[in-house]
Residue frames relative to the residue before (quaternion, step in Angstrom):
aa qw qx qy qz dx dy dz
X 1.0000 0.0000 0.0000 0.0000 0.00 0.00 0.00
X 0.6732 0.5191 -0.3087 0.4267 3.38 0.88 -1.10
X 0.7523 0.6011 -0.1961 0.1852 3.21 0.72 -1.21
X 0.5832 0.4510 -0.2184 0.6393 3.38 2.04 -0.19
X 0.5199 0.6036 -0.3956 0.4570 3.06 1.27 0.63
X 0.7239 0.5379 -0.2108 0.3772 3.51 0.96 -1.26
X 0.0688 -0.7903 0.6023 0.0890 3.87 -0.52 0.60
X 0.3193 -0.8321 0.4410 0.1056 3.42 -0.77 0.65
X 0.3166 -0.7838 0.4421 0.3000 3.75 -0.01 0.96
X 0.6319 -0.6243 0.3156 0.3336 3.42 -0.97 0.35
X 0.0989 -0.7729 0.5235 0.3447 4.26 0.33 -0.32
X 0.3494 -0.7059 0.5747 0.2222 3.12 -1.09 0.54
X 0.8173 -0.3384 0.3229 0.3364 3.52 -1.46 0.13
X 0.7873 -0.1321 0.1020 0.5936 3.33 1.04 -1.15
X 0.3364 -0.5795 0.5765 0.4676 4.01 -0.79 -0.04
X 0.6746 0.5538 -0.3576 0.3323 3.39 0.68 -1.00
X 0.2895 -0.7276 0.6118 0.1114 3.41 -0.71 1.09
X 0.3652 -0.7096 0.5568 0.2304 3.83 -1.01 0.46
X 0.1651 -0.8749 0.4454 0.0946 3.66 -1.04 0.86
X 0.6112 -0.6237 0.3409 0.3481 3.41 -0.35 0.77
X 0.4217 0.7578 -0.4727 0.1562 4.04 -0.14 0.76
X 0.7463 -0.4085 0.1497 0.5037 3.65 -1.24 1.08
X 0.5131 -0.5333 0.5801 0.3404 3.00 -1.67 0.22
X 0.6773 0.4403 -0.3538 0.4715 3.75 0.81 -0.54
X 0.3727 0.6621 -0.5168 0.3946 4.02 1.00 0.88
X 0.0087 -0.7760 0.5564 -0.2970 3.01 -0.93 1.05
X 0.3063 -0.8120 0.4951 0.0411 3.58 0.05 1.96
X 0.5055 -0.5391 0.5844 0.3351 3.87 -0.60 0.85
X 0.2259 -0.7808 0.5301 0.2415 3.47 -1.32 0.92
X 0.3960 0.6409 -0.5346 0.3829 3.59 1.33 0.60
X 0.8883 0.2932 -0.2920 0.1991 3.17 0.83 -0.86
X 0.5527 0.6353 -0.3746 0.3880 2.87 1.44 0.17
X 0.3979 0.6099 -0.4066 0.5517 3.55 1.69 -0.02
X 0.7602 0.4503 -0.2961 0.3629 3.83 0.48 -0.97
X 0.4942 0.5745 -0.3366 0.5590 3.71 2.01 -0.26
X 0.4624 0.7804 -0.2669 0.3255 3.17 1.07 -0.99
X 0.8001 0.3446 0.0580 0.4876 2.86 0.16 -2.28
X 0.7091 0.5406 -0.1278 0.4343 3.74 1.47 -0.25
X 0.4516 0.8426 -0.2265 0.1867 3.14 2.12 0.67
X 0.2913 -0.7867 0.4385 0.3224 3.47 0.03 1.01
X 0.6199 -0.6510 0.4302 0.0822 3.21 -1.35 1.81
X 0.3280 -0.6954 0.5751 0.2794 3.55 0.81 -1.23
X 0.6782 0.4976 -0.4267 0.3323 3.76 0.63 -0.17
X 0.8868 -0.3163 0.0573 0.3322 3.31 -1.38 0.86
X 0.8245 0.1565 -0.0876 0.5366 3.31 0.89 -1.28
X 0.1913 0.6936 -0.5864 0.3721 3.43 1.33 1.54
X 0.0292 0.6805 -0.7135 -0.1643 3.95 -0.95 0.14
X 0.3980 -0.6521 0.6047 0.2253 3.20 -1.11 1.37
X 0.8000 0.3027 -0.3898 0.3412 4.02 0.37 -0.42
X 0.5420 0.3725 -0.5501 0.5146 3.69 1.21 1.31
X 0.3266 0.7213 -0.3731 0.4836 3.43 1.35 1.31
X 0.7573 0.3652 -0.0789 0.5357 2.99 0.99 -1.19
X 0.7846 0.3899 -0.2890 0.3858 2.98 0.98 -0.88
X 0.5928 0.4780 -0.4165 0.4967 3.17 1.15 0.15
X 0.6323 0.4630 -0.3898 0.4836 3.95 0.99 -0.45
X 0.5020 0.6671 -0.2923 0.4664 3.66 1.09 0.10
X 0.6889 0.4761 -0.2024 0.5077 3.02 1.32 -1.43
X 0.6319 0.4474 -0.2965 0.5592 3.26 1.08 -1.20
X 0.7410 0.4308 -0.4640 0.2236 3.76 -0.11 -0.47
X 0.4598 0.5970 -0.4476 0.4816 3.91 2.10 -1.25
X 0.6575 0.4812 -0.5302 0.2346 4.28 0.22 -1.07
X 0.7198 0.5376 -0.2184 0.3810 4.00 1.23 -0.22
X 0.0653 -0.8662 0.4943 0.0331 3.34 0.59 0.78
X 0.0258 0.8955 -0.4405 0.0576 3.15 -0.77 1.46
X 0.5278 -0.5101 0.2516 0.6308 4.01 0.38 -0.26
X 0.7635 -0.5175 0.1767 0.3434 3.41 -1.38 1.39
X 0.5916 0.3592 -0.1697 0.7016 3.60 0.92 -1.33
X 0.6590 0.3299 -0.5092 0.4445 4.02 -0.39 -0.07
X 0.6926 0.5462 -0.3944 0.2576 3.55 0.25 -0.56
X 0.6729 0.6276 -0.2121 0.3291 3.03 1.47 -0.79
X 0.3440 0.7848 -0.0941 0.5068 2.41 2.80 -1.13
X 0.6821 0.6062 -0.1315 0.3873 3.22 0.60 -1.25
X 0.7612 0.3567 -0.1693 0.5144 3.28 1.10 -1.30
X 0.6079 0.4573 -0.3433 0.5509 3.42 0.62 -0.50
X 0.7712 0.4099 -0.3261 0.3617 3.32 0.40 -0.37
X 0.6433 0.4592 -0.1618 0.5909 3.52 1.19 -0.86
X 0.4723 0.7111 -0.4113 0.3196 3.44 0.67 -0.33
X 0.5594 0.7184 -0.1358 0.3906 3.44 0.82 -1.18
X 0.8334 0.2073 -0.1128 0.4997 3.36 0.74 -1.34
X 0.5851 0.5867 -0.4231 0.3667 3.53 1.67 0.70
């Protein structure tokens, strides 16, 4: 019964959308070394929202131009 019920939404490729930003941009390689080292594993007694908050923490220590910063996360996000 259920099962002709359920519709499935489509997934796109990525949530992360890509943003338009200078060609002379250019992520610090400290901090992307400190995402790096700050990857959530996935295993049971992983919490993904002391994930964020800690890839957050690491991302405010980089101050970057208003729209780049945002730039920054979406972009760097990936390798955490």
């Amino acid at each position: 019964m259920w099962e002709s019920a359920k519709t499935v939404a489509l997934t796109p490729n990525s949530a992360i959308i890509q943003l338009d930003v200078d060609n002379n941009f250019v992520i610090d390689s400290t901090h992307l070394n400190m995402i790096r080292e700050n990857k959530f594993d996935g295993y049971l007694r992983a919490d993904p929202h002391d994930h964020i908050r800690e890839f957050l923490g690491i991302r405010n220590m980089f101050r970057y131009g208003e729209m780049q910063s945002e730039v920054v996360k979406l972009l760097i996000f990936p390798f955490s």
